[in-house]
PyMOL CGO cylinders between C-alpha atoms (Angstrom):
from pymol import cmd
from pymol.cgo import CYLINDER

trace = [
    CYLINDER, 104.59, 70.18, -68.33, 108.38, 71.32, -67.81, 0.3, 1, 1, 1, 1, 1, 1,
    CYLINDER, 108.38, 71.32, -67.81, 107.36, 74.56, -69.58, 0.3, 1, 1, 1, 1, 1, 1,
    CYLINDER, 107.36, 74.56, -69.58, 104.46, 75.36, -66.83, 0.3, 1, 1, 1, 1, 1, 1,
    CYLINDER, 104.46, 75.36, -66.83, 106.33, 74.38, -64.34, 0.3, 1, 1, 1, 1, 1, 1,
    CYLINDER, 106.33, 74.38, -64.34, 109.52, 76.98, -64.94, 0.3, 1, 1, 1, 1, 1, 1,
    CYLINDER, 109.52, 76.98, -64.94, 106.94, 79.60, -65.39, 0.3, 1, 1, 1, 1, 1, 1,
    CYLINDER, 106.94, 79.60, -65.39, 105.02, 79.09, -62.11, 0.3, 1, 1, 1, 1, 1, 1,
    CYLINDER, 105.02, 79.09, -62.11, 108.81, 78.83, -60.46, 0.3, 1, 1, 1, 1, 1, 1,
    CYLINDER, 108.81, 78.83, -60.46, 109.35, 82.21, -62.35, 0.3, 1, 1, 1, 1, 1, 1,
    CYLINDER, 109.35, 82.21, -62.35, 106.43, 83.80, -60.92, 0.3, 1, 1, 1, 1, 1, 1,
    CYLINDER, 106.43, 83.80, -60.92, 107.32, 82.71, -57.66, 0.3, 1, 1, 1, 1, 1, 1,
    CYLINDER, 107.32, 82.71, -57.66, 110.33, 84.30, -57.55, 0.3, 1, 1, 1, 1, 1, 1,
    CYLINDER, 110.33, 84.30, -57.55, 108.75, 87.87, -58.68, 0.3, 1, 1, 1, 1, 1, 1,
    CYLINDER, 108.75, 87.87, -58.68, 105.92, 87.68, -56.12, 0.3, 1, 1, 1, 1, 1, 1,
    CYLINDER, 105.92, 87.68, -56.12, 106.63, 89.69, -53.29, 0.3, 1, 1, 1, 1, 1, 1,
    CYLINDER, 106.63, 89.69, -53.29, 105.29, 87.38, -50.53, 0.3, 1, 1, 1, 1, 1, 1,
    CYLINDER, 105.29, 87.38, -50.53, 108.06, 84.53, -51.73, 0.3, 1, 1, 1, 1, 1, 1,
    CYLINDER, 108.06, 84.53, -51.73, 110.93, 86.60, -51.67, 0.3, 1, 1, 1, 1, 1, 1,
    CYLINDER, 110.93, 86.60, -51.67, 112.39, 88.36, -48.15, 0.3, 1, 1, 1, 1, 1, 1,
    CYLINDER, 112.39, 88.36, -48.15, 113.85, 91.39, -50.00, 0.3, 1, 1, 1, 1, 1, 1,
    CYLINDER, 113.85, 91.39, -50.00, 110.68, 92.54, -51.22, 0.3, 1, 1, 1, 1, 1, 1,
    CYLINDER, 110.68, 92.54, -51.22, 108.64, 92.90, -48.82, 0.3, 1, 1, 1, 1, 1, 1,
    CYLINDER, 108.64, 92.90, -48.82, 106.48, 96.00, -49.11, 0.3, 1, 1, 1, 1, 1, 1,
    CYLINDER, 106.48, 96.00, -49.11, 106.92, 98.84, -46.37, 0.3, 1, 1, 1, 1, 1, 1,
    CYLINDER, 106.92, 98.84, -46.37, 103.22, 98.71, -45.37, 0.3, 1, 1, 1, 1, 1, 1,
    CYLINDER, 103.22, 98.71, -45.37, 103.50, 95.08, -44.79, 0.3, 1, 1, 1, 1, 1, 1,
    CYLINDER, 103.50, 95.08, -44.79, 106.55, 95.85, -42.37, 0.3, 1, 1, 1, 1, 1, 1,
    CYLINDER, 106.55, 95.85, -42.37, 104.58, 98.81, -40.79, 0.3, 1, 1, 1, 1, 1, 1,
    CYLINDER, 104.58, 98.81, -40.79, 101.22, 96.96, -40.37, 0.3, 1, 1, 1, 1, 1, 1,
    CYLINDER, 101.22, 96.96, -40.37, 102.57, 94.27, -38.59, 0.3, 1, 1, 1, 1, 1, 1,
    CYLINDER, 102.57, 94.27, -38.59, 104.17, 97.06, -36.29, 0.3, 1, 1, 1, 1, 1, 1,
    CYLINDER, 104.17, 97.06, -36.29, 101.19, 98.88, -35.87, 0.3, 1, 1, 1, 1, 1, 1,
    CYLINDER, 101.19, 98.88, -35.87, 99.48, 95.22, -34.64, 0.3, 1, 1, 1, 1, 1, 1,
    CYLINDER, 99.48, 95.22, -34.64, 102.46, 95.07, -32.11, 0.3, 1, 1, 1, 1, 1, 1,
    CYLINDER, 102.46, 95.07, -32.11, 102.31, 98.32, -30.58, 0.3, 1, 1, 1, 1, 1, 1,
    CYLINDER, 102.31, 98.32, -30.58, 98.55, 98.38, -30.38, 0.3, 1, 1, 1, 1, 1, 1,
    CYLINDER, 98.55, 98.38, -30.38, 98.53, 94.83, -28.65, 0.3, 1, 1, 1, 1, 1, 1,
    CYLINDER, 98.53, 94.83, -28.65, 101.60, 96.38, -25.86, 0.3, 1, 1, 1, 1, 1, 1,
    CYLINDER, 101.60, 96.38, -25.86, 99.47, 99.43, -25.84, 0.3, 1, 1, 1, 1, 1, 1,
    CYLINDER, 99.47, 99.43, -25.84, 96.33, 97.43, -24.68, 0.3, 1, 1, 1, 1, 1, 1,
    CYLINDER, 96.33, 97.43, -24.68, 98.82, 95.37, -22.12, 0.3, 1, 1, 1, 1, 1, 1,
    CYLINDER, 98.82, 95.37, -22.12, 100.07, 98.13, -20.29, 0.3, 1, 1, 1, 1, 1, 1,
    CYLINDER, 100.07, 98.13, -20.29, 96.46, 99.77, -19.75, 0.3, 1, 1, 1, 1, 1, 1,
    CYLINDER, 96.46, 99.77, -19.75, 94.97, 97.32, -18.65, 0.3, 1, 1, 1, 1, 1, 1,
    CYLINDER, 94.97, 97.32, -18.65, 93.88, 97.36, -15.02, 0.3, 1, 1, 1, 1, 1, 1,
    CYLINDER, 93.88, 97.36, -15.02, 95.87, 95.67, -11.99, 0.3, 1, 1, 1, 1, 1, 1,
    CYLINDER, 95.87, 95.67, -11.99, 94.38, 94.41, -8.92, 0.3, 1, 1, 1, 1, 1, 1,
    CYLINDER, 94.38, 94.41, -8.92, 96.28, 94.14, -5.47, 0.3, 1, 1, 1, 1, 1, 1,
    CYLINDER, 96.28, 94.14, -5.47, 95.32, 92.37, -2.26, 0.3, 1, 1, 1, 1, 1, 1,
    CYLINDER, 95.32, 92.37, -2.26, 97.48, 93.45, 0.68, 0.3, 1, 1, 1, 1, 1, 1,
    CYLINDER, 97.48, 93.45, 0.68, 96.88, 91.84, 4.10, 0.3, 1, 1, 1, 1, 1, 1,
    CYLINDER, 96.88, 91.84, 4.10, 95.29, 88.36, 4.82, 0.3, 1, 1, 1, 1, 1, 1,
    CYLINDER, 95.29, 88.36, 4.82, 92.12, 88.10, 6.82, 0.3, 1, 1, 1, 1, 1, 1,
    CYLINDER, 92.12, 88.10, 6.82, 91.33, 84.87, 8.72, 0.3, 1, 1, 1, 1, 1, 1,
    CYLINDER, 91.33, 84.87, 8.72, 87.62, 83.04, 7.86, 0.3, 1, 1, 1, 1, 1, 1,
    CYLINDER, 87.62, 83.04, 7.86, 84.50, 83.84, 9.68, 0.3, 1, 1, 1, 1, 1, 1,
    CYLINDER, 84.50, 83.84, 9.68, 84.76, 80.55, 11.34, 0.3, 1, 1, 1, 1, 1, 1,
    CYLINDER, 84.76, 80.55, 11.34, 88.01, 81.47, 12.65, 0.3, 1, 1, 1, 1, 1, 1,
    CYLINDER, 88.01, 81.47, 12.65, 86.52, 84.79, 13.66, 0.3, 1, 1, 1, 1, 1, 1,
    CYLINDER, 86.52, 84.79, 13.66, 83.41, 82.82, 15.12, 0.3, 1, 1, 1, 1, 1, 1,
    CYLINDER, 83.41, 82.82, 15.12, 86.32, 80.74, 17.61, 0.3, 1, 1, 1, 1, 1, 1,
    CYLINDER, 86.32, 80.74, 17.61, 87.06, 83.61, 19.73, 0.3, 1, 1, 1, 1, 1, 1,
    CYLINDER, 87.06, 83.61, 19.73, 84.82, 84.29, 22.56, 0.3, 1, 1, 1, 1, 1, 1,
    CYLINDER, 84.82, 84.29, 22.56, 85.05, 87.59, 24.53, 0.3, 1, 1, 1, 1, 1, 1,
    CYLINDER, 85.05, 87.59, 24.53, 85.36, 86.87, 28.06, 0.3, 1, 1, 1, 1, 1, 1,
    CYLINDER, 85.36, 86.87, 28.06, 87.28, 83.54, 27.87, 0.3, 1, 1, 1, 1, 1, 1,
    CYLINDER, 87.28, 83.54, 27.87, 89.82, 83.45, 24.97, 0.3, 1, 1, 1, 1, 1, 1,
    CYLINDER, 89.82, 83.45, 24.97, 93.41, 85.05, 25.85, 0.3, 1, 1, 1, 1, 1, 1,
    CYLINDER, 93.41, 85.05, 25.85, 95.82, 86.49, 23.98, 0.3, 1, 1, 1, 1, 1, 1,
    CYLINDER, 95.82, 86.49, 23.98, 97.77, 82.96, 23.40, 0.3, 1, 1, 1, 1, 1, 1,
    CYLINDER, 97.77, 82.96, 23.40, 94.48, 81.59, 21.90, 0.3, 1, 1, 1, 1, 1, 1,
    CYLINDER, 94.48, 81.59, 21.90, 93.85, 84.42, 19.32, 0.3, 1, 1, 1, 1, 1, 1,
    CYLINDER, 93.85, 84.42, 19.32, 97.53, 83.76, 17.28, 0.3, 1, 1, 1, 1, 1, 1,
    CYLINDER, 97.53, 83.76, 17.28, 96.85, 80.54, 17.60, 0.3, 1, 1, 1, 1, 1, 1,
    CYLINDER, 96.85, 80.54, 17.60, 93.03, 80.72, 15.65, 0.3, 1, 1, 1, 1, 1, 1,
    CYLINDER, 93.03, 80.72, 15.65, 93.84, 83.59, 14.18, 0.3, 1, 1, 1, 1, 1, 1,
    CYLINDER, 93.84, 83.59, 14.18, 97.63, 84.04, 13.88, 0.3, 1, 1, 1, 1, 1, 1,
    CYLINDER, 97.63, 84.04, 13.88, 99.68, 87.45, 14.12, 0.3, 1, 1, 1, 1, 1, 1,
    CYLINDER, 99.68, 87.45, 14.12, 97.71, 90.41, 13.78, 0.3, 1, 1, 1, 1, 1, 1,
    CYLINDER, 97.71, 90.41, 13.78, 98.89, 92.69, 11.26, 0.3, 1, 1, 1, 1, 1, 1,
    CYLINDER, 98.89, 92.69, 11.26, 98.86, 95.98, 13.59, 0.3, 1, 1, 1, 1, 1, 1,
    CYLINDER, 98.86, 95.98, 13.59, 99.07, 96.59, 17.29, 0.3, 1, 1, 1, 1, 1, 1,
    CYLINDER, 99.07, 96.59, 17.29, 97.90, 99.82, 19.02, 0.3, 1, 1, 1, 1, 1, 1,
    CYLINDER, 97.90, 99.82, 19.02, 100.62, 102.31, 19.34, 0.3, 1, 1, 1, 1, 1, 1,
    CYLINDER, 100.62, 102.31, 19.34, 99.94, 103.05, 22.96, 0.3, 1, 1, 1, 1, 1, 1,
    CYLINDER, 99.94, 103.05, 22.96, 99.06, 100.13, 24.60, 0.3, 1, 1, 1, 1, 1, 1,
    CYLINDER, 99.06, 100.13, 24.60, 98.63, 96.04, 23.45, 0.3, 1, 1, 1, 1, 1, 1,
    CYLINDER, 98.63, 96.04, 23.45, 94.86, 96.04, 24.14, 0.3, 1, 1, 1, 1, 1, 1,
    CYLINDER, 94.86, 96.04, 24.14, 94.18, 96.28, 20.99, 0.3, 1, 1, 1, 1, 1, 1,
    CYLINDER, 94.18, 96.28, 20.99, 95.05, 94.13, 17.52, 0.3, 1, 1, 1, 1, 1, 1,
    CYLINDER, 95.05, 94.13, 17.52, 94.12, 94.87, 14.13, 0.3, 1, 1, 1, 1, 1, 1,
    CYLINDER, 94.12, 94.87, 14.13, 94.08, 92.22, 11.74, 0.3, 1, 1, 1, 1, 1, 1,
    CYLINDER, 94.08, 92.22, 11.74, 93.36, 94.15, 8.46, 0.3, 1, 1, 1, 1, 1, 1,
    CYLINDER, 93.36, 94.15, 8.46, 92.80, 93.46, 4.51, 0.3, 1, 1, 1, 1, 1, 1,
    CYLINDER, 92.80, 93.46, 4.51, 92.95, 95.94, 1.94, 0.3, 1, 1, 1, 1, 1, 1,
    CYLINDER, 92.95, 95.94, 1.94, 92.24, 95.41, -2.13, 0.3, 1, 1, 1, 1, 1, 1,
    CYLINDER, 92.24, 95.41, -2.13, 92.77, 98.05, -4.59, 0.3, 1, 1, 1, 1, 1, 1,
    CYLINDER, 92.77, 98.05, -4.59, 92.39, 98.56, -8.61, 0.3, 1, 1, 1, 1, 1, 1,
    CYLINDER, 92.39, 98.56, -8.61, 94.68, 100.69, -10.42, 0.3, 1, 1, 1, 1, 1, 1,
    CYLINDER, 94.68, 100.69, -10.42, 94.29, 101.21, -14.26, 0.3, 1, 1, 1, 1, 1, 1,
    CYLINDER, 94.29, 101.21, -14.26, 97.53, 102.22, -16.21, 0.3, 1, 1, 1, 1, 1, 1,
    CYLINDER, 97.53, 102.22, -16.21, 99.53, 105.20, -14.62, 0.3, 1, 1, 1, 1, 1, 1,
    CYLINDER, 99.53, 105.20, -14.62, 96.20, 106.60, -12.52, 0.3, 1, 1, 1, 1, 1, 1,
    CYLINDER, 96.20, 106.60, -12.52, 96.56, 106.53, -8.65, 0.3, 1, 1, 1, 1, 1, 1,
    CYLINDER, 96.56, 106.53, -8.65, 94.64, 103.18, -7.29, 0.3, 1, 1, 1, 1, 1, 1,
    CYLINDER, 94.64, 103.18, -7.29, 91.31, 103.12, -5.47, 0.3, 1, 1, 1, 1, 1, 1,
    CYLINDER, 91.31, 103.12, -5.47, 90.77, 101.37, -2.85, 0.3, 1, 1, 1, 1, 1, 1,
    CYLINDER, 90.77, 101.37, -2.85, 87.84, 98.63, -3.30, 0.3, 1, 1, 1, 1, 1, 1,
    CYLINDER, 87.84, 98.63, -3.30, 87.29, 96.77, -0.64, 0.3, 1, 1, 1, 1, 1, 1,
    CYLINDER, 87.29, 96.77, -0.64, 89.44, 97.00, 3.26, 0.3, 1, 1, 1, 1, 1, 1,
    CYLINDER, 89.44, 97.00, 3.26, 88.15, 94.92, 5.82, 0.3, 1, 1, 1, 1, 1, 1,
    CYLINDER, 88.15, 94.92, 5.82, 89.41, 95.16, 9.40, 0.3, 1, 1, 1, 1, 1, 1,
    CYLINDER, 89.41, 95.16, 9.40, 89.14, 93.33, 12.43, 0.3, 1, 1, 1, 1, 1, 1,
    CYLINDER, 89.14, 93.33, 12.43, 89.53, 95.12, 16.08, 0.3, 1, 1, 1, 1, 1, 1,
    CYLINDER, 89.53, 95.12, 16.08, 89.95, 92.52, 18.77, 0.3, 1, 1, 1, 1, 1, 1,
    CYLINDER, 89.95, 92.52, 18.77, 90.22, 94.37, 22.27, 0.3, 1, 1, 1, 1, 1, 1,
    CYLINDER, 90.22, 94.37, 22.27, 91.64, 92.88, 25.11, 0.3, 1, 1, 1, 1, 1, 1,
    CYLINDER, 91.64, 92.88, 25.11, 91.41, 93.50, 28.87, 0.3, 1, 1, 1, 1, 1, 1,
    CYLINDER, 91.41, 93.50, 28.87, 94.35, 93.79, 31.45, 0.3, 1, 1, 1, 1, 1, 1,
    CYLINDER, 94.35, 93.79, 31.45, 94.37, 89.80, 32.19, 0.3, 1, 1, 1, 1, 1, 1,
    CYLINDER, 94.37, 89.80, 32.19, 94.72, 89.31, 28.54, 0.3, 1, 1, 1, 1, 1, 1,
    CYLINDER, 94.72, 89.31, 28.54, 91.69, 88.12, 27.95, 0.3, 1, 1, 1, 1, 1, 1,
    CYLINDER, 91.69, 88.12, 27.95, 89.53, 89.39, 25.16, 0.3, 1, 1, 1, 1, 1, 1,
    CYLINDER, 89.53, 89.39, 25.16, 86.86, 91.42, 25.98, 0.3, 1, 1, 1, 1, 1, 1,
    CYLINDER, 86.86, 91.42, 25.98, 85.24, 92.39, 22.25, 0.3, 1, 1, 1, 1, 1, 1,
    CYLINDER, 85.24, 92.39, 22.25, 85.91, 91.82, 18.55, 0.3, 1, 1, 1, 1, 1, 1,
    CYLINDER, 85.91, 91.82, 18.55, 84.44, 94.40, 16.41, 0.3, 1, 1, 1, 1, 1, 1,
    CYLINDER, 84.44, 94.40, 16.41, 84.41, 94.20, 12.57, 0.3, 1, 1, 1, 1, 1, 1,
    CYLINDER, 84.41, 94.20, 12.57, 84.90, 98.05, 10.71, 0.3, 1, 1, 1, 1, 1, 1,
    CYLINDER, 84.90, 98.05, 10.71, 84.44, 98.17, 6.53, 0.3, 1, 1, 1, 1, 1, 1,
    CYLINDER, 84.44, 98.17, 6.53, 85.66, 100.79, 3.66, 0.3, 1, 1, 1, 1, 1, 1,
    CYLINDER, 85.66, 100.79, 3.66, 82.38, 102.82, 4.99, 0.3, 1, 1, 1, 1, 1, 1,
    CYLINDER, 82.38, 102.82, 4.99, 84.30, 103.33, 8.27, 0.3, 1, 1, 1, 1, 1, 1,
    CYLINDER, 84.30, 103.33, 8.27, 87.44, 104.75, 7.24, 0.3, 1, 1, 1, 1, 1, 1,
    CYLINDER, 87.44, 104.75, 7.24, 88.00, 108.75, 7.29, 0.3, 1, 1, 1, 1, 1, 1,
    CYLINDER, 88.00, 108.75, 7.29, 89.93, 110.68, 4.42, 0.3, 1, 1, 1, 1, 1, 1,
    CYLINDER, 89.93, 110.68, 4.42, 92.02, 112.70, 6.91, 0.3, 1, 1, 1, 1, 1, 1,
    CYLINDER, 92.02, 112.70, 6.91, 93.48, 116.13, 5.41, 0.3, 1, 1, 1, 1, 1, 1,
    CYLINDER, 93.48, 116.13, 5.41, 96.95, 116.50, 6.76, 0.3, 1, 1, 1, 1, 1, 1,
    CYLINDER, 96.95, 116.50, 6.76, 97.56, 120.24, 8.04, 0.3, 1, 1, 1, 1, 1, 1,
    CYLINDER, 97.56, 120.24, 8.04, 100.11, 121.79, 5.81, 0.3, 1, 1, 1, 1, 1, 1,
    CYLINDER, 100.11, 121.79, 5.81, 101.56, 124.12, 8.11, 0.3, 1, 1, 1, 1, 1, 1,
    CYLINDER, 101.56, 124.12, 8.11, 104.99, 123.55, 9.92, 0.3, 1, 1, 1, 1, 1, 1,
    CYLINDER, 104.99, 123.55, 9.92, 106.25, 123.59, 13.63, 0.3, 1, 1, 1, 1, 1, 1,
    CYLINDER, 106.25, 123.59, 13.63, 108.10, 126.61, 14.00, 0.3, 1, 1, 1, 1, 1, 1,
    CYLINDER, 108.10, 126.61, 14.00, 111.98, 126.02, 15.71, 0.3, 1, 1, 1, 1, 1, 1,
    CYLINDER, 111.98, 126.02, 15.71, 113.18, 127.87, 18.60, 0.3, 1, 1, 1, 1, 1, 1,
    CYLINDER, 113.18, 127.87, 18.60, 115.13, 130.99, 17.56, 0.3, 1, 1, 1, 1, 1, 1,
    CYLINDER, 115.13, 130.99, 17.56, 115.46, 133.00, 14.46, 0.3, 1, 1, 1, 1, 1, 1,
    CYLINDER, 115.46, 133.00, 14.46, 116.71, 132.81, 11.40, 0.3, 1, 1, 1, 1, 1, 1,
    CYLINDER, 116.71, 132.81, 11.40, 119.09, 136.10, 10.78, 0.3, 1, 1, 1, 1, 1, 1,
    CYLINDER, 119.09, 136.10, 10.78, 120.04, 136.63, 7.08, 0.3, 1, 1, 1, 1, 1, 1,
    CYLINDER, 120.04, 136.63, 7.08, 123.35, 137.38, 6.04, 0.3, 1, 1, 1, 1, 1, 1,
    CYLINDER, 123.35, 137.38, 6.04, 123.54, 140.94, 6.36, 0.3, 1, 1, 1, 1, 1, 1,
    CYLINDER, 123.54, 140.94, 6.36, 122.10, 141.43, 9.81, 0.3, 1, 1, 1, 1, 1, 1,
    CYLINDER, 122.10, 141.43, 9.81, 124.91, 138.45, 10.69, 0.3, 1, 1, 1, 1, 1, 1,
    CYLINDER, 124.91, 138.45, 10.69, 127.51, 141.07, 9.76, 0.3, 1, 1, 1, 1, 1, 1,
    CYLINDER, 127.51, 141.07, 9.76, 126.24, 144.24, 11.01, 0.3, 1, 1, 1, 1, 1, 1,
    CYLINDER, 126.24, 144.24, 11.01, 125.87, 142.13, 14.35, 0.3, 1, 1, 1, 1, 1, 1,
    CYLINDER, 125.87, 142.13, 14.35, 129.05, 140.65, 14.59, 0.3, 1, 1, 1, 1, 1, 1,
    CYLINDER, 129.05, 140.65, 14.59, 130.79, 144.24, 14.03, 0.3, 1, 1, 1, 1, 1, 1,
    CYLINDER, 130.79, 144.24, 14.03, 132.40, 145.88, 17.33, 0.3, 1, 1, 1, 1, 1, 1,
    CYLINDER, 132.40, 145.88, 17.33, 132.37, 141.89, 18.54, 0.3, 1, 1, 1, 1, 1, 1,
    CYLINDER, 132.37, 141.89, 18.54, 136.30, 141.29, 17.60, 0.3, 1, 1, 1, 1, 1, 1,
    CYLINDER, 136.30, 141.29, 17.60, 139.30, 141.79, 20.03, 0.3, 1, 1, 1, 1, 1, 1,
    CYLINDER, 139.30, 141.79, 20.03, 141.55, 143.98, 18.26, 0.3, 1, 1, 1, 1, 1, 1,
    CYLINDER, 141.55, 143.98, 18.26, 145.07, 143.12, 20.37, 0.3, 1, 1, 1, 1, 1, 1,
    CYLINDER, 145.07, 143.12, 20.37, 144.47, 139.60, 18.42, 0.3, 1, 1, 1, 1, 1, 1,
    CYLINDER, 144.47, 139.60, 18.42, 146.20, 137.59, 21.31, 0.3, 1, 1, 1, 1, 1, 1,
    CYLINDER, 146.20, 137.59, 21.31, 143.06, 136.50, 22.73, 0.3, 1, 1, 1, 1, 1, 1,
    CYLINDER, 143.06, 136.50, 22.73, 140.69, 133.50, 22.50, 0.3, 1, 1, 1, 1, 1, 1,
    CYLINDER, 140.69, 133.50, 22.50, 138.50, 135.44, 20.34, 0.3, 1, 1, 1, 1, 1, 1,
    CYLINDER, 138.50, 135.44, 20.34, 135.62, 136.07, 22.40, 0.3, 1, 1, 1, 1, 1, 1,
    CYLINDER, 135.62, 136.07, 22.40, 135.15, 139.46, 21.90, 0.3, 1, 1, 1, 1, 1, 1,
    CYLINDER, 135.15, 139.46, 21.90, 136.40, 143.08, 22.95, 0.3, 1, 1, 1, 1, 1, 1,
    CYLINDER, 136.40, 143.08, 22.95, 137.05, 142.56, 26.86, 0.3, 1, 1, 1, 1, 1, 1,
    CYLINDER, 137.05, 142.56, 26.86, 133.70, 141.78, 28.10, 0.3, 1, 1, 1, 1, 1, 1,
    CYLINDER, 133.70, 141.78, 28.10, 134.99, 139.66, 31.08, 0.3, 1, 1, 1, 1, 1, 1,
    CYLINDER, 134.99, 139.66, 31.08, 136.18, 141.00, 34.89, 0.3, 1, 1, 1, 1, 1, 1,
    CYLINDER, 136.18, 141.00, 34.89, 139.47, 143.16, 33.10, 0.3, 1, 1, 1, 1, 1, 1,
    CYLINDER, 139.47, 143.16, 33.10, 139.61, 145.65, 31.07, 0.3, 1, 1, 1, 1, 1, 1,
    CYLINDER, 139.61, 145.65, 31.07, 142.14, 146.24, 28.26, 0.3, 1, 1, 1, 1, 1, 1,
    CYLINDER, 142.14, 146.24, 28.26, 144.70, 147.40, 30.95, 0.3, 1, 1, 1, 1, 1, 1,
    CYLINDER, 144.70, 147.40, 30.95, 144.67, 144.40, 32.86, 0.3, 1, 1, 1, 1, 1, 1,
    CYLINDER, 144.67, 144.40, 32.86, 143.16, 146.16, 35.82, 0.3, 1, 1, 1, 1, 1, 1,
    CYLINDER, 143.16, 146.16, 35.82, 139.75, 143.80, 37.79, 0.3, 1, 1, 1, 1, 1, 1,
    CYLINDER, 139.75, 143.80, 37.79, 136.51, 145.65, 37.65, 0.3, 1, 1, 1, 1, 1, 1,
]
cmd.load_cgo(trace, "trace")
């Protein structure tokens, strides 16, 4: 029994999996392979974002045009999350969800957004509801707003500025006389 016992010990020891040192590349690599595939599957996988927090449809159902005010609507519905730009008639509460799958720009998925209009008491006077089939890709024009002036390039800089100097040098350096004297002191 002591006999089998030493040689199942010895054979232990000479098996690869038992012993740390030994360990076969491949194994090493494999188990690699298994860890980078598993990241690789992580970081592609897709990512879903909800911006923007719309109120329920009973909330929505609360405010009545003609005799809810301004005060009423953050209170049922809270802060809206946009305001008109050129006057306070109108509030936007809006909701946007997009997907985006590894590096690729995100789509948009669903946007809902509520248009509550008010009059000039306050009070509101519609509440429309718009959807993603609403919205408008807009092209931005790529041309720019030309400045006042002109842009003169270095050369025509120096060719203009010749004859402009004073050449007595006791001046305030604006230019060659061009005021009511002349160079002899004498008035125009």
């Amino acid at each position: 029994m002591g006999a089998a016992r030493l040689a199942s010990t010895e054979n232990r020891l000479r098996d690869p999996m038992f012993h740390p040192r030994t360990t076969p590349i491949r194994h090493r690599f494999s188990i690699f392979g298994v860890i980078s595939g598993m990241a690789l599957v992580a970081g592609c996988a897709t990512s879903v974002e909800q911006r923007g927090n719309l109120p329920s449809q009973d909330k929505i159902a609360e405010v009545h045009p003609g005799s809810t005010t301004k005060d009423e609507v953050i209170k049922i519905l809270g802060s809206p999350s946009s305001v008109s730009i050129f006057n306070d008639k109108s509030w936007y509460y809006i909701s946007r969800r997009t997907e985006q799958f590894s590096f690729f720009d995100p789509n948009v998925v669903d946007q809902q957004v509520y248009v509550v209009n008010f009059d000039n008491q306050g009070v509101v006077t519609a509440v429309d509801h718009k959807g993603l089939e609403d919205g408008k890709e807009i092209i931005p024009v790529a041309r720019a707003t030309p400045a006042p002036g002109r842009e003169l390039s270095f050369l025509e800089q120096v060719i203009g500025n010749l004859g402009k100097f004073n050449s007595s040098g006791g001046g305030t350096g604006g230019g060659s006389g061009t005021g009511n004297t002349h160079q002899t002191g004498r008035p125009d």
